[in-house]
ROTOR-971016 format. One record per residue (C-alpha): residue in one letter; x, y, z; residue number from 1. Coordinates in steps of 0.5 Angstrom, whole numbers, padded with zeros to 4 digits. Layout:
# ROTOR-971016
 r     x     y     z   k
 A     X     Y     Z NUM
...
This chain:
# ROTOR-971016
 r     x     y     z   k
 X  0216  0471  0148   1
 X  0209  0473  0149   2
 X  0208  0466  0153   3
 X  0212  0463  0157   4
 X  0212  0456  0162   5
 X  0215  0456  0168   6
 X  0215  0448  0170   7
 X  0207  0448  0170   8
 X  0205  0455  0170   9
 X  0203  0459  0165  10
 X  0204  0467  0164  11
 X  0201  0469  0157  12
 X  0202  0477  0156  13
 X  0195  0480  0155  14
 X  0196  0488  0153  15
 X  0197  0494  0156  16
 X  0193  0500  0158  17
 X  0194  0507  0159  18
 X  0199  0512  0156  19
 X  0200  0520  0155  20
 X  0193  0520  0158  21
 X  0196  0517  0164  22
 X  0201  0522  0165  23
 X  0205  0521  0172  24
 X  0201  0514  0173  25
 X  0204  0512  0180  26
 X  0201  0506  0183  27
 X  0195  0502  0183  28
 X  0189  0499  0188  29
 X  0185  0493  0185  30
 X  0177  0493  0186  31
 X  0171  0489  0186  32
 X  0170  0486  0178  33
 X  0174  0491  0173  34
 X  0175  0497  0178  35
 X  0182  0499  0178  36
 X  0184  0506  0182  37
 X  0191  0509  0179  38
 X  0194  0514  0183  39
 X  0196  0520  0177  40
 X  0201  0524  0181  41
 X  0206  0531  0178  42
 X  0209  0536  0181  43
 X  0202  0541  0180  44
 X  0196  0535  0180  45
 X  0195  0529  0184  46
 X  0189  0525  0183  47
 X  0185  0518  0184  48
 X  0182  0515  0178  49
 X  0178  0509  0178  50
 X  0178  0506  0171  51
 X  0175  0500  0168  52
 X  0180  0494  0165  53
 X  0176  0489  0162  54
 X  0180  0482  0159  55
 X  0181  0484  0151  56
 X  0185  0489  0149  57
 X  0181  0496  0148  58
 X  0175  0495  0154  59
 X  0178  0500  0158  60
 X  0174  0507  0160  61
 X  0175  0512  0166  62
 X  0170  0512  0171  63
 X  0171  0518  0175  64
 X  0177  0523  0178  65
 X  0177  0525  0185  66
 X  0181  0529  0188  67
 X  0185  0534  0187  68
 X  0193  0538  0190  69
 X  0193  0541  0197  70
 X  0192  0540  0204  71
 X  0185  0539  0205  72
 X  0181  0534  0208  73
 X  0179  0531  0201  74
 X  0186  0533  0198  75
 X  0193  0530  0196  76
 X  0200  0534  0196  77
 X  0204  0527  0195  78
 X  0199  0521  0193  79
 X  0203  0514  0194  80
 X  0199  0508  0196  81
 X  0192  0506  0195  82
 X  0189  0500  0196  83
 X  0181  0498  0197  84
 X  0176  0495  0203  85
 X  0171  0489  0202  86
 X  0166  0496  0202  87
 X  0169  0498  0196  88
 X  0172  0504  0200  89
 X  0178  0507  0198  90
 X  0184  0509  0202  91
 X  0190  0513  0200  92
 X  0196  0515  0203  93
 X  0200  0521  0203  94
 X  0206  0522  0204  95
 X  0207  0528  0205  96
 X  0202  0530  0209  97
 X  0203  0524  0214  98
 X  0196  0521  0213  99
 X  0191  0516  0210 100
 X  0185  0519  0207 101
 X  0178  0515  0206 102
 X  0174  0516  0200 103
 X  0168  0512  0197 104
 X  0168  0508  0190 105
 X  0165  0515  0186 106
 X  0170  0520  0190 107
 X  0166  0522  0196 108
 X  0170  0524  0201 109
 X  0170  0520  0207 110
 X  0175  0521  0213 111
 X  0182  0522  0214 112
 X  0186  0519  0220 113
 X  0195  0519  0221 114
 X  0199  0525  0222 115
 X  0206  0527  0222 116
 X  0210  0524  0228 117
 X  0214  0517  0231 118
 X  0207  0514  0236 119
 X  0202  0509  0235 120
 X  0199  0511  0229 121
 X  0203  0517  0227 122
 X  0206  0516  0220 123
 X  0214  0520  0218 124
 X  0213  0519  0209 125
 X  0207  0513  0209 126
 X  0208  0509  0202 127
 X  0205  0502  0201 128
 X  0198  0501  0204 129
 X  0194  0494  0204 130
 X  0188  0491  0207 131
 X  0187  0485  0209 132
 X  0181  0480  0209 133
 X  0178  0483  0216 134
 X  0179  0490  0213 135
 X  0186  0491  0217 136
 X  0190  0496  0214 137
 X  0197  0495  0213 138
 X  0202  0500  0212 139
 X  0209  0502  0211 140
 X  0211  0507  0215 141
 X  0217  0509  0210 142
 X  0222  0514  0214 143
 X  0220  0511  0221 144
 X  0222  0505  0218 145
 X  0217  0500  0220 146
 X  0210  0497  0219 147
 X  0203  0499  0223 148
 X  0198  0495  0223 149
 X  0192  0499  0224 150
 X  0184  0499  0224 151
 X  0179  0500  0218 152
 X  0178  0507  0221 153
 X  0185  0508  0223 154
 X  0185  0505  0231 155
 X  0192  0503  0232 156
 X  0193  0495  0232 157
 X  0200  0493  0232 158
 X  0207  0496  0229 159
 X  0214  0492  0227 160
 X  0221  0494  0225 161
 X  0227  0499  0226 162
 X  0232  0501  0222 163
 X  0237  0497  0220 164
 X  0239  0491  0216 165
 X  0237  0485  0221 166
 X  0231  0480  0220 167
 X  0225  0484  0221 168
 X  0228  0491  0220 169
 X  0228  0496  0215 170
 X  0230  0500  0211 171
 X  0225  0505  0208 172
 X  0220  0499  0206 173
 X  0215  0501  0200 174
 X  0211  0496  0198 175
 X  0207  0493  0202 176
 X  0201  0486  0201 177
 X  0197  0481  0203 178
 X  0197  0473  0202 179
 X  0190  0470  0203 180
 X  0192  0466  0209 181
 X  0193  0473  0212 182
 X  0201  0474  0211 183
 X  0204  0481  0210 184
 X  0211  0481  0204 185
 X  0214  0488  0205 186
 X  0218  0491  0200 187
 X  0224  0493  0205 188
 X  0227  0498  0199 189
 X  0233  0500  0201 190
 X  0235  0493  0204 191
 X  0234  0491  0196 192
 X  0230  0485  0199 193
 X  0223  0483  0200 194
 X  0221  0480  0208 195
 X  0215  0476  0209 196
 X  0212  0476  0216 197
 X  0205  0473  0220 198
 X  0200  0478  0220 199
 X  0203  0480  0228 200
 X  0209  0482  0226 201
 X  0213  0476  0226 202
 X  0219  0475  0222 203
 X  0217  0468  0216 204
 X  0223  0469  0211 205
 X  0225  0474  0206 206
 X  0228  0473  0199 207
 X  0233  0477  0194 208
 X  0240  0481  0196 209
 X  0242  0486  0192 210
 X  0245  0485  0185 211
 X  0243  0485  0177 212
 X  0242  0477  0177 213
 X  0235  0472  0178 214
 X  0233  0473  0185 215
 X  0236  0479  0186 216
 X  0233  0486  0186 217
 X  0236  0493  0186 218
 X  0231  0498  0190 219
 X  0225  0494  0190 220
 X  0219  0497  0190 221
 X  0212  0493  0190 222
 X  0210  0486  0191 223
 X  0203  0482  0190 224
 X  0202  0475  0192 225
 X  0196  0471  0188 226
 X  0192  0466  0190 227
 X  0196  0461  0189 228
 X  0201  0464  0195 229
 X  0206  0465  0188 230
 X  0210  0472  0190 231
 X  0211  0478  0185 232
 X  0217  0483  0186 233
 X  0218  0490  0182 234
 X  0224  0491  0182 235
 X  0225  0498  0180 236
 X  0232  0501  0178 237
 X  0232  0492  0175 238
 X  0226  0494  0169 239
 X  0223  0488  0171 240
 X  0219  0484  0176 241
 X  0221  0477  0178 242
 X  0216  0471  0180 243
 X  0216  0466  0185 244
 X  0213  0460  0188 245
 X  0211  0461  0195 246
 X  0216  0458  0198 247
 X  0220  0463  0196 248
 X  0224  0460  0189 249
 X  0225  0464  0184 250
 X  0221  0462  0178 251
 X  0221  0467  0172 252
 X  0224  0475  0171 253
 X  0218  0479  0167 254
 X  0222  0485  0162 255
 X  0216  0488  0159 256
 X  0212  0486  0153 257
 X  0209  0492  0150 258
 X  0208  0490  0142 259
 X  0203  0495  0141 260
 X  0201  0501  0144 261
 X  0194  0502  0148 262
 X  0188  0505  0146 263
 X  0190  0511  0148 264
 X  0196  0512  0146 265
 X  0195  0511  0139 266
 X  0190  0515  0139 267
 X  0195  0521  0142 268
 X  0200  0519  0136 269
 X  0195  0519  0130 270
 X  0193  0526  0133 271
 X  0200  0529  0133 272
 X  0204  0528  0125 273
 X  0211  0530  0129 274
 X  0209  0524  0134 275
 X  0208  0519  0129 276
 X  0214  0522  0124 277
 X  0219  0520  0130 278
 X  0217  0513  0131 279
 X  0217  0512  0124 280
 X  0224  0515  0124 281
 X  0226  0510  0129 282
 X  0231  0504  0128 283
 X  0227  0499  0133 284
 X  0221  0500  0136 285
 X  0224  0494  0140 286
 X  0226  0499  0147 287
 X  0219  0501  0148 288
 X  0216  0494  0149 289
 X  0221  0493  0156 290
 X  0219  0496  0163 291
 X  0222  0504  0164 292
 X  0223  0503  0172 293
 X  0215  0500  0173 294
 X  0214  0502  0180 295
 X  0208  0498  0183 296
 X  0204  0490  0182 297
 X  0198  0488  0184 298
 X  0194  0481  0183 299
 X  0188  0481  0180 300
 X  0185  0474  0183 301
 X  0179  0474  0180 302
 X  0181  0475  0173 303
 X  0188  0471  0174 304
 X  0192  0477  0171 305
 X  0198  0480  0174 306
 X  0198  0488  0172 307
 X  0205  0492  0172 308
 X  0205  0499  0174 309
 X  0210  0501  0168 310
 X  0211  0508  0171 311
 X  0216  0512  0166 312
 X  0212  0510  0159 313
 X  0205  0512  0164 314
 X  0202  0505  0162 315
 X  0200  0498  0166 316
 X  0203  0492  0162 317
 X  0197  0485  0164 318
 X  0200  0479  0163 319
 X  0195  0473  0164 320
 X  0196  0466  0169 321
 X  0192  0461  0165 322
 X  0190  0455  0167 323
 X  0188  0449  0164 324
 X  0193  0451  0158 325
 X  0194  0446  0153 326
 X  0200  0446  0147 327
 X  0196  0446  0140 328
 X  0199  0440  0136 329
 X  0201  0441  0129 330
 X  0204  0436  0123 331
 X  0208  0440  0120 332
C-alpha cells in the first residue's frame, strides 16, 4: 500500500534515492531547504556527503564530500552520528576515536572536541548526536551507557544514565532526538526500547518491549519526532519503522515501499547486462521493495517527509505526511 490513513493522518510513499553510489550509507543529519548530510562509511573509506533531495523522484545531486579515513583532526575511522546547528555547521561523532568533529555546510574543517574516557564530556564509542533549538548538543554515549548534554562548542552541560535496565537507564543507547518543546527520545538499543526525557534528564515515559509484534522492537536503532510531536522508531533487526502519536500510542508500522529504483541505480543496472540479466531472471522483485535492517530516520519539518535510512540495499526510502489530503470521488 503506496498510501495509508491512520485515523486522520496521511502517510503517502514518495520515492527512494541513493543506491550502489551510496555504498555503506550509514545515517543521515537534515539541513537547511534540500540539504541532507549522509554519513557513507566502509572498512577502507569514511566520509560526509551533502546531497540535495528535492520533492519528486530523480531531483537528487551531490553537493560536495568531505572527509576522509584516519586519525586526523578533519578525518574519520569510524563516522556514526551527524546532525546539523542553526549555523548550517555539521557535527559528526566518531566512535572510534571518541569525539565530535565540527565542519562547515561546504566541508571545511572547524574543530574537534570529546576524547576517550568516563568524565564530563569524555566519550566511550559515541553514536547518535542531535542538536536542539538553542544549539545544545545531545549525545549518546553508547559504552558509558549514558546522555551528555553539552555546549555548541563542546562545554559540558549535564550527563543522565547508567547501565541497567530501570526507567532512566540504559543499555548502549544509539539513536538519540529532539522534539520542538525541547525533549530528548533515546534509542535505549539493547534494552529493545525507546525513552523519553525532559531536556534535563528527566525520565517522561518510554515506549516498546522486545518482540516482533506492533509496539515492539528488536534493537532499536534510531528515532525522530516531527512537528506535530508524532514519534518514529527504526527497528533495525524488525526491517521496519513504527509510528506513534505523541502520547506514545502506536499508530502504524512502515515495511519499505520501494517499487522502482533510484536514479542512480538504474543508472548502475543499465550500465551492467549481467546486473540487469539477474533481475530479470528473479521470480519477484517483491523483497527488494522492503526495508534491509534500515538503521537511521529523520524528519523533514519542512517539507513534511519522513526519510528512512535502508542501510543494506545503500538507498533512503521518503514517505510524505500529507496535509489536507481529500479521497477523489469516483462513480464507478
Amino acid at each position: 500500500m503506496l498510501t495509508r490513513i491512520v485515523e486522520d493522518r496521511v502517510y503517502d510513499y514518495g520515492h527512494v534515492v541513493g543506491g550502489r553510489i551510496f555504498m555503506g550509507l550509514y545515517t543521515i543529519g537534515l539541513g537547511r531547504g534540500d540539504d541532507v548530510y549522509a554519513i557513507v562509511r566502509m572498512p577502507y573509506s569514511a566520509k560526509v556527503v551533502r546531497l540535495t533531495i528535492g520533492e519528486i523522484p530523480d531531483d537528487e545531486e551531490i553537493v560536495v564530500e568531505f572527509g576522509k579515513r584516519g586519525e586526523g583532526e578533519d578525518e574519520f575511522t569510524w563516522p556514526a552520528g551527524v546532525a546539523v546547528d542553526s549555523q548550517q555547521n555539521v557535527f559528526v561523532t566518531d566512535e572510534w576515536l571518541h569525539r565530535v568533529s565540527v565542519f562547515t555546510a561546504d566541508g571545511e574543517f572547524l574543530r574537534t572536541f570529546g576524547a576517550a574516557g568516563d568524565g564530563e564530556g569524555q566519550f566511550n564509542r559515541p553514536s547518535g548526536i542531535a542538536i536542539d533549538s538553542n544549539d545544545d548538543t545531545y549525545i549518546s554515549d553508547s559504552l558509558n551507557h549514558r546522555v551528555q548534554k553539552l555546549s555548541n562548542d563542546g562545554r559540558f552541560i549535564n550527563q543522565w544514565g547508567s547501565q541497567g535496565a530501570d526507567s532512566g537507564q540504559f543499555n548502549s543507547p544509539w539513536g538519540i532526538a529532539t522534539d520542538n518543546q525541547g525533549n530528548v527520545y533515546v534509542a535505549d538499543h539493547k534494552n529493545h526500547r525507546i525513552q523519553k526525557f525532559s531536556g534535563d534528564g528527566e525520565f517522561v515515559f518510554q515506549l516498546g518491549s522486545h518482540g516482533k509484534g506492533d509496539d515492539q522492537f528488536d534493537h532499536p536503532s534510531s528515532v525522530a519526532v516531527d512537528s506535530d510531536g508524532e514519534i518514529y522508531v527504526c527497528d533495525w533487526a524488525n526491517d521496519r519503522v513504527q509510528a506513534y502519536d505523541e502520547d506514545g500510542n502506536y499508530l502504524t508500522t512502515f515495511e519499505g515501499n520501494a517499487q522502482d529504483l533510484s536514479k542512480w541505480q538504474r543508472q548502475y543496472v543499465s550500465s551492467n547486462p549481467d546486473v540487469y540479466k539477474a533481475r530479470r531472471r528473479v521470480y519477484s522483485l517483491e523483497p527488494e521493495q522492503k526495508f534491509a535492517l534500515p538503521m537511521a530516520v529523520a524528519f523533514d519539518d519542512e517539507k513534511s517527509r519522513l526519510m528512512v535510512v535502508d542501510s543494506q540495499r545503500w538507498r533512503i526510502q521518503i514517505y510524505n505526511k500529507l496535509r489536507n489530503y481529500a479521497d477523489p470521488q469516483f462513480n464507478i
